[in-house]
C-alpha positions as CSV (number, residue, x, y, z in Angstrom):
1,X,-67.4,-20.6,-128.1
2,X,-70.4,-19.0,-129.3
3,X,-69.7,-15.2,-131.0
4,X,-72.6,-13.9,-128.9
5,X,-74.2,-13.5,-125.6
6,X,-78.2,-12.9,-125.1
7,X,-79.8,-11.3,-128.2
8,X,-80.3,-8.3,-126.4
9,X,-80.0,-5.5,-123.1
10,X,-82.0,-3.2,-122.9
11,X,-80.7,-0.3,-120.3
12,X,-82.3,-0.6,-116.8
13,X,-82.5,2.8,-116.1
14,X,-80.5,6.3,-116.8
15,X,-77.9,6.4,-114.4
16,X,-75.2,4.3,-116.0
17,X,-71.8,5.8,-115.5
18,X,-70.8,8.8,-117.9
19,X,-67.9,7.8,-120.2
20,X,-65.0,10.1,-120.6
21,X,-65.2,12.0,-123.6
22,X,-61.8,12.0,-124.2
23,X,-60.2,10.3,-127.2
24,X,-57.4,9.1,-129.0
25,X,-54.2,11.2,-130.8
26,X,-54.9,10.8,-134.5
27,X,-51.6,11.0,-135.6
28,X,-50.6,8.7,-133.5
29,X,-53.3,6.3,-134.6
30,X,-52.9,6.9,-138.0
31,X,-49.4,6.3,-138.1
32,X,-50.0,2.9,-136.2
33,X,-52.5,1.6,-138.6
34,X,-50.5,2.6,-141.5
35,X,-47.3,0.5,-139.8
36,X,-49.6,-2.7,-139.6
37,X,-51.8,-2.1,-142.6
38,X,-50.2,-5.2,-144.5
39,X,-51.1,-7.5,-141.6
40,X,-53.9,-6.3,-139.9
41,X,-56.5,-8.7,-141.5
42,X,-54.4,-11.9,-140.4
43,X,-53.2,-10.6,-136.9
44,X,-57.0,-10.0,-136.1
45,X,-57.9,-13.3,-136.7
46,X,-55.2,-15.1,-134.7
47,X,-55.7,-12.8,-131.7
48,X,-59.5,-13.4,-131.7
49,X,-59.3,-16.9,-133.0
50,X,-61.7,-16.3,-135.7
51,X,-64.3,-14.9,-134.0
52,X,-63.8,-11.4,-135.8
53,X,-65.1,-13.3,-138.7
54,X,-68.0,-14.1,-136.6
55,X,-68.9,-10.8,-135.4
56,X,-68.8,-9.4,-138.9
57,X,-71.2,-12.2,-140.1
58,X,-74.1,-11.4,-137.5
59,X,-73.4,-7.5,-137.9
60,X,-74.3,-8.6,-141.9
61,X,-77.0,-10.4,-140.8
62,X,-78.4,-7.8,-139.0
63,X,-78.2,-5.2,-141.9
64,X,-80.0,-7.7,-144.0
65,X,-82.5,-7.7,-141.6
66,X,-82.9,-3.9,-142.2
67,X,-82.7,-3.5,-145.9
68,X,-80.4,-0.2,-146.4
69,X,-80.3,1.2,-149.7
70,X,-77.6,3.6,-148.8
71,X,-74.8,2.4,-146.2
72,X,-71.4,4.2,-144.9
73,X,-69.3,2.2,-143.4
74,X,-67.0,4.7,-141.1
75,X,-63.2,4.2,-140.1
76,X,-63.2,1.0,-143.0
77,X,-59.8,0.1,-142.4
78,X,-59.1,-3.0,-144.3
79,X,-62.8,-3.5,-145.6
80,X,-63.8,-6.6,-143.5
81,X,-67.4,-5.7,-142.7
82,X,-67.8,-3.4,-146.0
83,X,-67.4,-6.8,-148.0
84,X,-69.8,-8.6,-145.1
85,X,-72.7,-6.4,-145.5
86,X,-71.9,-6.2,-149.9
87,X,-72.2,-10.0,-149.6
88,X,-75.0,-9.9,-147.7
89,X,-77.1,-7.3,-148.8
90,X,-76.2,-7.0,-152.8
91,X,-78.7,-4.3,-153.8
92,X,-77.0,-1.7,-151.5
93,X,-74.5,0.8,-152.0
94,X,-71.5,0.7,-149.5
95,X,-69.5,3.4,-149.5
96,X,-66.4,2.9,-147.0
97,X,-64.6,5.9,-145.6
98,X,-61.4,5.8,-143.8
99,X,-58.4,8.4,-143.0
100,X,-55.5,6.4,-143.5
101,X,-54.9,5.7,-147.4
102,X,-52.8,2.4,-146.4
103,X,-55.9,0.8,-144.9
104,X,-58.0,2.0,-148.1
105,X,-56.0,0.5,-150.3
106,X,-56.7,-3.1,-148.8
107,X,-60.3,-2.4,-148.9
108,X,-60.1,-1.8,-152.9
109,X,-58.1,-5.0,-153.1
110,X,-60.2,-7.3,-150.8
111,X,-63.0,-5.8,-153.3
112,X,-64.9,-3.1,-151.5
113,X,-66.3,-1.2,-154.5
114,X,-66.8,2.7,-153.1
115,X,-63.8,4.0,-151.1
116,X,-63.3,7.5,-149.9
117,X,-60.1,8.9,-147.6
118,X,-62.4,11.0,-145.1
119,X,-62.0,12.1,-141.5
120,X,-65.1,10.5,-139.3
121,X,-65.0,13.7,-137.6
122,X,-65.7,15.9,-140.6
123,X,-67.6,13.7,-143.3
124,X,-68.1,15.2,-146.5
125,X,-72.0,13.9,-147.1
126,X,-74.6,15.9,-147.1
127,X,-76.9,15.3,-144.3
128,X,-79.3,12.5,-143.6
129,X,-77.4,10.7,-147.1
130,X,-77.5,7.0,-145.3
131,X,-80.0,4.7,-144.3
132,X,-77.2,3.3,-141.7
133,X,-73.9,4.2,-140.9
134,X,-71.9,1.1,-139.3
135,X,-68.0,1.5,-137.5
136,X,-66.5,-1.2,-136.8
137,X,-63.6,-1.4,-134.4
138,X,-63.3,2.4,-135.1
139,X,-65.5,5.1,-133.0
140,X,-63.0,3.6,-129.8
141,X,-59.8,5.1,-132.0
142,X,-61.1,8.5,-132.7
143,X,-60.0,11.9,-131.0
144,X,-63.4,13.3,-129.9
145,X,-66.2,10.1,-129.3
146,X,-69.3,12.4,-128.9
147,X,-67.9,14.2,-132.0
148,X,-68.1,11.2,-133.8
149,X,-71.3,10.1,-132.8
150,X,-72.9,13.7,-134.0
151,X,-70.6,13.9,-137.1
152,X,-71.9,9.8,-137.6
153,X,-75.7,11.0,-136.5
154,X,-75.7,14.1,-138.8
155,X,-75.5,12.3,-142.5
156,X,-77.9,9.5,-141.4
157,X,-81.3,10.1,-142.4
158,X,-84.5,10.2,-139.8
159,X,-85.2,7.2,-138.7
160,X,-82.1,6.0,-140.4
161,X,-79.4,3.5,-137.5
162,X,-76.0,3.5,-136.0
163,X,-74.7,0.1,-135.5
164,X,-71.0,0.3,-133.6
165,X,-69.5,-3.1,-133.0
166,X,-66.0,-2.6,-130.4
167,X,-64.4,-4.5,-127.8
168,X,-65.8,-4.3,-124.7
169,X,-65.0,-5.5,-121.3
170,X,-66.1,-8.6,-119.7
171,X,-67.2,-9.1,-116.5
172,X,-67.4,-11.3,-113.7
173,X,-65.2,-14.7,-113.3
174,X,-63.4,-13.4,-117.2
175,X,-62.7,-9.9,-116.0
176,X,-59.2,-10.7,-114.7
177,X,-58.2,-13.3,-117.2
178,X,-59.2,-11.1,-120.4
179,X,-57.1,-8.1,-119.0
180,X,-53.7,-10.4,-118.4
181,X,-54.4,-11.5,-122.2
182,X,-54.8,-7.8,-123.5
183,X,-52.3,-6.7,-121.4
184,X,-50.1,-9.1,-121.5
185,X,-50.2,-11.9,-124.3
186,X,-52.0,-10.0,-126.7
187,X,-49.3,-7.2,-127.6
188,X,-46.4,-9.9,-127.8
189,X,-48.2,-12.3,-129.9
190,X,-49.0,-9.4,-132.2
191,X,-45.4,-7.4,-131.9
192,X,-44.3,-11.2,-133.5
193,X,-46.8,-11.0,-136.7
194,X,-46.4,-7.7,-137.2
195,X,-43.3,-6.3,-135.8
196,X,-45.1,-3.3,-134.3
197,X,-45.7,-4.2,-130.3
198,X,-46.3,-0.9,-129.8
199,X,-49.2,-0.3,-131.8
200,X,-51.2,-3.5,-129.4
201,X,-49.7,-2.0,-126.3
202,X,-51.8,0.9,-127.6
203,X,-54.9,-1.2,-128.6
204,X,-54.9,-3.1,-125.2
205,X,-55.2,0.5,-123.3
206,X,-57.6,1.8,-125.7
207,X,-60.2,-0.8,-125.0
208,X,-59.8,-0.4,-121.4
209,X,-60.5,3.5,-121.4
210,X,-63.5,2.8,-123.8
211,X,-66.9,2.9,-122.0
212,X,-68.9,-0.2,-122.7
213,X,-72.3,-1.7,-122.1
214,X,-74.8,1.4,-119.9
215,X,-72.3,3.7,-120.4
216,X,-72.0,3.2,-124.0
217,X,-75.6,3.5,-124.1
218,X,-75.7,6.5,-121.8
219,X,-73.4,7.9,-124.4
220,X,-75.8,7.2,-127.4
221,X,-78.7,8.9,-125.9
222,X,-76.7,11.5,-125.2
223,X,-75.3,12.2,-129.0
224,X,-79.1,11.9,-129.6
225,X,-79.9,8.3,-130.9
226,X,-83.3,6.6,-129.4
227,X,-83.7,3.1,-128.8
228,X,-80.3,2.7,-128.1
229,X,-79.2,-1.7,-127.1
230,X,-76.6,-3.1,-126.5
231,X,-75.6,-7.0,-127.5
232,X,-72.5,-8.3,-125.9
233,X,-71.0,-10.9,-127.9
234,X,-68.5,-14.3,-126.9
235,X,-69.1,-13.5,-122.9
236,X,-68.5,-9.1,-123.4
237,X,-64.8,-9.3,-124.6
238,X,-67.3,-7.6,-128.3
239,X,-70.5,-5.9,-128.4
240,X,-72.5,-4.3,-130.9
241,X,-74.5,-1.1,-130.1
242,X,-77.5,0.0,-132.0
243,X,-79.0,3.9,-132.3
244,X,-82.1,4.9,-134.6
245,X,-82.0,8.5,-135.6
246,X,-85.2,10.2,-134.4
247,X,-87.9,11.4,-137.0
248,X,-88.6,14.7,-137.7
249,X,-92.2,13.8,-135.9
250,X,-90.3,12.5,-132.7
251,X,-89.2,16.2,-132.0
252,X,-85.5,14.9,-132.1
């Protein structure tokens, strides 16, 4: 199956449904992460059958595209797409920023070369310090989303990009099938390879109460971002959104 969809969706028009702006509890998410830290890399790629791997590889493609010299990858975790976008863009510094120590210290080992313990919600960069901030798999576990997507927005400089790449929902004929699997599948396959069910039972509700698509759109222009897309990616069960930060000249 092909990691993505059409290259690209623009929004139609501005009345997309508004997403909750509600959260997750970070201690509870911390402690999770921490509890599966040692076999998060390899549970990821069995429950998406590789095509993780594939998502990273276009997000790094993409960021080639752009040429950062200065890139913050938020909420790190393990380091996947910090080592992606090192690979594929080797003149630019990554810094990767995560709140749980347990994750970080995968990152250092699987060779990301700038780690800092920080909370997304409260980065400690001066502003407009990044030519692109990227989260991967992250903005969907924080307490406060709009929060995030200021705190994100504020140490990007003008003209500077977002990129977010999360599950999403699918729609259509795959709707009901992909929420039996999250639901369903997904948590027991992963409570075997990690021991810690309850973390995925968490994981399979979180993507549900994420907004996706217009509404994650609606939420970037929102926060501020222009030119917000959207690319959905193997049929919508992953899409990547994309946010420029408005120049000083664009009254933004």
């Amino acid at each position: 199956m092909s990691p993505e969809s059409p290259p690209s969706i623009e929004p139609a028009s501005g009345d997309a449904p508004r997403p909750v702006p509600g959260g997750q509890d970070p201690a509870f998410v911390k402690g999770a992460f921490a509890r599966i830290a040692d076999r998060y890399v390899v549970t990821n790629h069995v429950l998406s059958c590789g095509t993780d791997i594939l998502w990273r590889r276009k997000v790094g493609r993409m960021v080639a595209e752009w040429d950062p010299r200065r890139v913050l990858d938020v909420a790190t975790g393990t380091g996947d797409l910090a080592c992606e976008i090192q690979r594929q863009c080797p003149g630019a510094d990554v810094v990767g920023t995560d709140f749980c120590e347990e994750m970080l210290e995968h990152a250092r080992t699987a060779g990301v070369r700038e780690t800092l313990v920080a909370d997304a919600l409260a980065l400690p960069f001066p502003d407009g310090s990044f030519d692109l901030v990227t989260v991967a798999f992250g903005l969907r576990n924080m307490a406060d989303w709009e929060k995030g997507l200021r705190e994100m927005k504020r140490v990007i400089r003008p003209g500077g990009r977002l990129l977010v790449l999360d599950f999403s929902l699918p729609s259509g004929i795959l709707a009901r099938p992909y929420a039996f699997y999250l639901n369903r599948i997904l948590p027991r396959i992963a409570g075997v390879l990690t021991g810690q069910r309850e973390a995925y039972e968490y994981l399979a509700g979180s993507i549900e109460r994420f907004p996706s698509g217009e509404a994650m759109l609606r939420f970037f222009r929102d926060c501020g971002y222009r030119g917000a897309r959207w690319i959905p990616l193997t049929c919508g069960i992953a899409s990547i959104y994309v946010g420029t930060v408005p120049a000083a000249t664009d009254g933004g």
